[in-house]
C-alpha positions in Angstrom: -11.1 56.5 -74.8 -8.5 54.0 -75.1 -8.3 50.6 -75.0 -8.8 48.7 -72.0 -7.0 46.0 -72.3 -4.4 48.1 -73.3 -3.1 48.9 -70.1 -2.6 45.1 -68.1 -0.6 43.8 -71.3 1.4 46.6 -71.2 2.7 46.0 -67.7 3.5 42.4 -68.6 7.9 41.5 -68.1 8.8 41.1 -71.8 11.4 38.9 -72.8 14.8 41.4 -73.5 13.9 43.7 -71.1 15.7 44.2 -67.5 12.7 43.7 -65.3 12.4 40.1 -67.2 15.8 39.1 -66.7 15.9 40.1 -63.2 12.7 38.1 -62.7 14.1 35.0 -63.9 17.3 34.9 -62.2 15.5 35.5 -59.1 13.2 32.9 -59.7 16.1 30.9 -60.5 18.1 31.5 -57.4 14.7 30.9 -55.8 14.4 27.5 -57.1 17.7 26.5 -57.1 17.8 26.7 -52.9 14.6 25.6 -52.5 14.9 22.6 -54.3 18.7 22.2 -53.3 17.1 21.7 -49.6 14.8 19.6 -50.4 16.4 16.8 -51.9 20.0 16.9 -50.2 18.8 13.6 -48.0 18.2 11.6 -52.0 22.0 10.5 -51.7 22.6 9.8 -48.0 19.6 7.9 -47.9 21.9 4.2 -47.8 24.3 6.8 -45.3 21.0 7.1 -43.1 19.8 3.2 -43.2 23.4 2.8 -42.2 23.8 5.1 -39.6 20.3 5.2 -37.8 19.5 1.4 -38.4 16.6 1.8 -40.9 15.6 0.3 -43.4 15.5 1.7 -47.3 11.5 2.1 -47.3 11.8 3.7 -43.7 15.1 5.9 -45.0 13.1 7.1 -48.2 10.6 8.9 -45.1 13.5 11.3 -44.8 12.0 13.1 -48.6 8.4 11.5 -48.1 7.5 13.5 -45.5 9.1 17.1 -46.6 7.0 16.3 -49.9 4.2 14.5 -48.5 3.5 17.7 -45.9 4.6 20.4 -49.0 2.3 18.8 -51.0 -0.6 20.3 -49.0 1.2 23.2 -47.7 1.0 24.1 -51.2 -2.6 23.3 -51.9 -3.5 25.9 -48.8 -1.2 27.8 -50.1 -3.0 28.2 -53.5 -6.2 28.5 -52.1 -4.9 31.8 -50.1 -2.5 32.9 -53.4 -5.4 35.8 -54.0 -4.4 37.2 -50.8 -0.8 36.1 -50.3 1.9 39.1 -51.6 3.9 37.1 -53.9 7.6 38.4 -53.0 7.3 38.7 -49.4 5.5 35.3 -48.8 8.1 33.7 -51.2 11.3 35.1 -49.3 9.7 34.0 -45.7 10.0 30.5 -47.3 13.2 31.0 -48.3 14.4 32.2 -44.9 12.3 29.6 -43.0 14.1 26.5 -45.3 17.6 27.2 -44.5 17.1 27.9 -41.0 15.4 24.4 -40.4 18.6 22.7 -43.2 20.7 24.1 -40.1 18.3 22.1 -37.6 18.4 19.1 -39.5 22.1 19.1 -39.5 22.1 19.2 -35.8 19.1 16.1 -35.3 20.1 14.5 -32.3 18.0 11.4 -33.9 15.7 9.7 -36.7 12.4 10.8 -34.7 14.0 14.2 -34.4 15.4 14.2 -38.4 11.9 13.4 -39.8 10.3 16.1 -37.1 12.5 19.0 -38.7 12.0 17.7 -42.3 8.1 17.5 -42.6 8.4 21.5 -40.9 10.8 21.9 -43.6 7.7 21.1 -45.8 5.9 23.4 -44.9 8.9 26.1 -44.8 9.2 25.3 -48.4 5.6 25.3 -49.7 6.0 29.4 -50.6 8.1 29.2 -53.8 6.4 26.6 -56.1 3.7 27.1 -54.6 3.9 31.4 -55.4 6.3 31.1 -58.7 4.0 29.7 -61.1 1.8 32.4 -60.4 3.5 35.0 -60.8 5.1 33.8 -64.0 1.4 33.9 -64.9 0.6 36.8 -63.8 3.9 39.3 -64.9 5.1 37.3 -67.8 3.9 38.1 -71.4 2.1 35.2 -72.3 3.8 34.1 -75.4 7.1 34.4 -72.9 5.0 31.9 -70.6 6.6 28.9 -71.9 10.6 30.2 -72.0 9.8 32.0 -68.9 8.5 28.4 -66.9 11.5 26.3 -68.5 13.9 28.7 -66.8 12.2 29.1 -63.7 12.3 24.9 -63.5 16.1 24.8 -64.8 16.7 26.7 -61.3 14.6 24.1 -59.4 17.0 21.5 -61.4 20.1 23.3 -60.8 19.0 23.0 -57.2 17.9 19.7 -57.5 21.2 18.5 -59.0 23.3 20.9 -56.9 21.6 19.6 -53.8 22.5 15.8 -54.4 26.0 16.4 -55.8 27.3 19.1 -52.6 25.4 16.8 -50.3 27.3 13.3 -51.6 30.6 15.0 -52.0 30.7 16.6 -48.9 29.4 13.9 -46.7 31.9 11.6 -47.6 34.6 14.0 -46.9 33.0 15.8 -43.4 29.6 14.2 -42.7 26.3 14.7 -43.8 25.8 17.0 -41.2 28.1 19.2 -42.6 26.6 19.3 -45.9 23.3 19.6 -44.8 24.2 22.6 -42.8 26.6 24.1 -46.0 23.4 23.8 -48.2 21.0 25.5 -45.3 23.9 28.6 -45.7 23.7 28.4 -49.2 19.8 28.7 -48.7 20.3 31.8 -46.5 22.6 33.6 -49.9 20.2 32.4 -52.4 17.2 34.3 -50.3 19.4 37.5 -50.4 19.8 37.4 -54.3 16.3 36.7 -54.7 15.2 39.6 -52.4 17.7 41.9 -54.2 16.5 41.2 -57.8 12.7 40.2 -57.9 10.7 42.9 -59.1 7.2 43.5 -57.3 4.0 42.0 -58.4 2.8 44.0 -60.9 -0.3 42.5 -61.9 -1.3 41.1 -58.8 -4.8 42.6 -56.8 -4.5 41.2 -53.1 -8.1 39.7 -52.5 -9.2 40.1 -48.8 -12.1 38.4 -46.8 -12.3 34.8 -49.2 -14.9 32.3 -47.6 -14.4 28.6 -48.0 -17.1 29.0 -50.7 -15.2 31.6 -52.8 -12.2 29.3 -52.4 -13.8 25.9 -53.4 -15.7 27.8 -56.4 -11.9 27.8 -58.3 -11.2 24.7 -57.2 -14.4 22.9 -58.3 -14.2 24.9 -61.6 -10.9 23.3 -62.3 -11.6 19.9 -61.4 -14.6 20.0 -63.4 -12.8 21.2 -66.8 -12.1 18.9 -69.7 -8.2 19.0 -69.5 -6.9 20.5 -66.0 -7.4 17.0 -64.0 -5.5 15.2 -66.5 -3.0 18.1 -66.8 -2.7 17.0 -62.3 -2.6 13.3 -63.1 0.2 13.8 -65.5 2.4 15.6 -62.5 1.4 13.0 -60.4 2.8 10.0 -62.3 5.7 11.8 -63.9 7.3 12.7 -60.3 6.4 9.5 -58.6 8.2 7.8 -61.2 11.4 10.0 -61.8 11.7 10.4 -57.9 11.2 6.2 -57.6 14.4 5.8 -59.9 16.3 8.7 -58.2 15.9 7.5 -54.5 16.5 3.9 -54.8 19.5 3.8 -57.9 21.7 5.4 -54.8 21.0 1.9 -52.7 21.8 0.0 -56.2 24.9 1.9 -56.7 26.4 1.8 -53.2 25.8 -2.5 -53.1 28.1 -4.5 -55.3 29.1 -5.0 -58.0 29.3 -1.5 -57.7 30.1 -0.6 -54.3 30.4 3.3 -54.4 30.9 5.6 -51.7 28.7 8.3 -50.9 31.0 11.1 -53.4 30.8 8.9 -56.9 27.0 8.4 -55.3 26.5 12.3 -55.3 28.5 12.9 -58.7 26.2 10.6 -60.8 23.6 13.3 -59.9 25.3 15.6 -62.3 23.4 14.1 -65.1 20.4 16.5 -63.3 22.0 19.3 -65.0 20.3 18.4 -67.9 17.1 19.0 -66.9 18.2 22.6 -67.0 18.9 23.1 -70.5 15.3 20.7 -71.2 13.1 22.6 -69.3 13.9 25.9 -71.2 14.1 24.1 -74.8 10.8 21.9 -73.9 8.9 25.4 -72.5 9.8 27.0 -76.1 9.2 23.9 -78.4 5.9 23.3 -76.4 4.8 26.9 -77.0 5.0 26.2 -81.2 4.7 23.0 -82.1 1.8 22.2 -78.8 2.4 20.4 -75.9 0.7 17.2 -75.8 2.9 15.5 -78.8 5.9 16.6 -76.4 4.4 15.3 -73.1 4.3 12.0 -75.3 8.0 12.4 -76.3 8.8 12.9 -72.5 7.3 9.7 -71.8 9.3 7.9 -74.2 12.4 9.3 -73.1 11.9 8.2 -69.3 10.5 4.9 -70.2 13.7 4.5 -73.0 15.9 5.4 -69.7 14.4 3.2 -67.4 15.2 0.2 -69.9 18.9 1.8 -70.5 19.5 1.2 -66.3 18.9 -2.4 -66.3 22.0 -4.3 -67.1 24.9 -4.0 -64.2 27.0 -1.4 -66.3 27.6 2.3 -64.7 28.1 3.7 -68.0 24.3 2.4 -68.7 23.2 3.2 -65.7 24.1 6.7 -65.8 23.3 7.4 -69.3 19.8 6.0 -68.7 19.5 8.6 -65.4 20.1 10.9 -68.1 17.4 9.8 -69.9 14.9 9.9 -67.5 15.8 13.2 -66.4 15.3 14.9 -70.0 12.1 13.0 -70.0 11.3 14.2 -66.5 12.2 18.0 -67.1 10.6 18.5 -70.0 7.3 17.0 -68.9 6.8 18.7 -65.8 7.8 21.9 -67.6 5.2 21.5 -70.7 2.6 20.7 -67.6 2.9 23.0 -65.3 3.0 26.1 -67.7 -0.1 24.2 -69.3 -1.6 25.0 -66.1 -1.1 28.4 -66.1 -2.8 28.6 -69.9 -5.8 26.5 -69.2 -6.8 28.2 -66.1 -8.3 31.1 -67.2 -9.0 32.1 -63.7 -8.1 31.6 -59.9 -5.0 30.4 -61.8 -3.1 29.9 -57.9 -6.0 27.4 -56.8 -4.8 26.2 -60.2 -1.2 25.4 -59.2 -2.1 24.5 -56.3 -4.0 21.8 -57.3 -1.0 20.7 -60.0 1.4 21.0 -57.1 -0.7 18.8 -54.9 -0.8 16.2 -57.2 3.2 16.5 -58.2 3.9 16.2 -54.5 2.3 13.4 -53.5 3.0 11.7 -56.6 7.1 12.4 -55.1 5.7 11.0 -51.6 3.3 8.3 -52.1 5.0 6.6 -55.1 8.5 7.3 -53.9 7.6 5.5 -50.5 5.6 2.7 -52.6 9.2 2.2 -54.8 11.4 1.3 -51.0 8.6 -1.7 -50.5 9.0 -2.6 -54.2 13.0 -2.1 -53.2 12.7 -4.6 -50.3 11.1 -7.1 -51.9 12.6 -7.1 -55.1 15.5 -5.4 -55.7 15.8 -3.0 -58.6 13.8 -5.4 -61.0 10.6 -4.5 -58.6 11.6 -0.5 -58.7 11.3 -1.4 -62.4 8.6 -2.9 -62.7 6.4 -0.3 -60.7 8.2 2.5 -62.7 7.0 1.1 -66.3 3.5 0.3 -64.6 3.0 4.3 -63.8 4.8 5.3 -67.0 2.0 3.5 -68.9 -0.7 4.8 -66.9 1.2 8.5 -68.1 1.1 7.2 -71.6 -2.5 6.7 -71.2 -3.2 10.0 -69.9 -1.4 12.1 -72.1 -3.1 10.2 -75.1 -6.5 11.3 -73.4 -5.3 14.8 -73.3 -4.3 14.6 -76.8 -7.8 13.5 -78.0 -8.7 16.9 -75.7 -6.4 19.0 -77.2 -7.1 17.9 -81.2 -11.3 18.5 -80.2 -10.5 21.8 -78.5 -8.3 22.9 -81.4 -11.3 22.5 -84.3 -13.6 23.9 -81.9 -11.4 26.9 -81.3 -13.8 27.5 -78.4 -11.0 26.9 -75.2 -7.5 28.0 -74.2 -5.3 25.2 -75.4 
């Protein structure tokens, strides 16, 4: 009689092989468009206040809402992830998200701008909200970690790629042009990822799910020792890297500075860092534990955030650097946490992460323009330090967690 648990790890993707290479570049690709999309409007935020007559906390809407409305999109989608075929669900997002980049380029007005980008949110909930799973699901589990760092080096190649293509080309042609060049680079990106992404494996579609089999997962994670805290961490690590990200373009664009909407879009480059962090972060964090590197992560944002305060670009950018390393390499330690600490209904469980890291983006990105406003950069700041200690204090929480849990030997840490 052999073995049964034989047979599910041997169908796990195995770092070396084919099938695990071809999983994480279409995962990459996958993030890389998705995220490319969603965070094209960072730079021509000032480019909007100018051209619409709006104001910065009103301009930052233009991201708030695509992440505000993806933030649940992705908590439903969680909820439904036992039912939801991984591939197909995640290439109709892909497909949906550059058809609606092409919509936004042709907005007619703000109303009609902020319409197509809170659909665009819900166009765009299928990959994050689907990747994490499946890494979980396919990916040996002491691959986990490398696996999730390359999957989010996509979503920062995206990220960065987004910003820098959408500055560069707006100042040359418009930013309706580059919106619409992104929402065709969307529509390649979903071909690569369709031609390359092998099926679910591991996956058992779950049919019929009442509310009550739904909220079971959900209450069983919010009730666990670690998991909330693991949430709370995505939370204030987004709102605070996406507060310094959409409001550094209104500092940068204002004297004694005065750049265009280009040199604006080129700063971003220092994103790219985020991909090399989020695969080295995902492999430290699987040896040496991941709460003394969420802890590192904070420093390194908060050690940025102080870089950016005198009026020197060279400062400026190396402290965007900063936070970014810091950024990347928290959100990766977290969100492959997720994946280890749920031991089940581990969708609901990135869901749940996901919800939190959204509306993190949207509520404390919005919250940043008022500080903006009223204070200038010394009030984005100041709020940014305030919810970089309240990270401090939660990651020290989970470390007490993590050291109890250890000795026990009782939980999945």
């Amino acid at each position: 009689m052999s073995d049964p648990d034989s047979t599910p790890r041997e169908r796990y993707l195995e770092q070396g092989t084919r099938a695990y290479l071809r999983a994480n570049l279409a995962l990459f690709a996958a993030g890389f468009a998705t995220f490319s999309s969603m965070y094209s409007v960072q730079p021509l935020m000032p480019e909007f206040s100018r051209e619409f007559d709006v104001s910065a906390p009103v301009s930052s809407l233009s991201l708030s809402v695509t992440t505000g409305v993806l933030a649940f999109t992705l908590f439903f989608a969680g909820l439904m992830s036992g039912a939801i075929e991984r591939k197909t669900a995640m290439t109709a997002s892909l497909l949906g998200t550059a058809a609606l980049s092409l919509v936004v380029a042709m907005a007619p007005g703000w109303n009609t701008l902020l319409a197509a980008r809170a659909l665009e949110g819900v166009a765009l909930g299928g990959v994050p909200a689907l990747a994490i799973a499946y890494l979980s699901e396919e990916i040996k589990p002491g691959d986990l970690g490398t696996a999730t760092g390359l999957y989010i080096g996509g979503t920062a190649c995206g990220g960065m790629g987004g910003r820098v293509i959408a500055g560069l080309l707006a100042e040359a042609f418009g930013w309706r042009v580059a919106i619409a060049v992104l929402g065709l680079i969307g529509f390649v990106a979903a071909a690569v990822f369709i031609w390359l992404l092998p099926r679910s494996r591991n996956f058992i579609a779950q049919r019929g799910l009442s509310i009550r089999e739904h909220a079971g997962p959900v209450v069983s994670h919010l009730r666990h020792r670690a998991l909330p805290w693991v949430f709370c961490c995505g939370f204030l690590f987004m709102g605070a890297f996406v507060s310094v990200y959409n409001y550094v373009g209104y500092r940068l664009s204002a004297p004694p500075f005065s750049l265009g909407q280009g040199a604006i879009g080129s700063v971003f480059i220092v994103y790219m860092l985020g991909v090399v962090t989020s695969a080295v972060a995902g492999r430290i964090a699987d040896r040496r534990g991941r709460p003394p590197m969420l802890i590192i992560a904070i420093v390194l944002m908060a050690s940025g955030l102080a870089l950016m305060w005198p009026d020197s670009l060279i400062a400026i950018i190396a402290g965007i650097g900063l936070v970014t390393v810091g950024f990347f390499a928290g959100h990766s330690i977290a969100s492959g946490w997720v994946g280890l600490l749920a031991e089940h209904g581990k969708g609901h469980a990135a869901g749940l992460y996901l919800l939190g890291y959204y509306l993190g983006s949207s509520v404390l990105g919005s919250l940043g323009g008022l500080f903006w406003s009223g204070y200038g950069w010394a009030g984005v700041t100041a709020m940014v330090a305030a919810i970089l200690a309240l990270g401090l204090m939660t990651t020290l929480r989970l470390t007490a967690w993590h050291r109890r849990a250890a000795i026990a030997g009782g939980e999945s840490i």
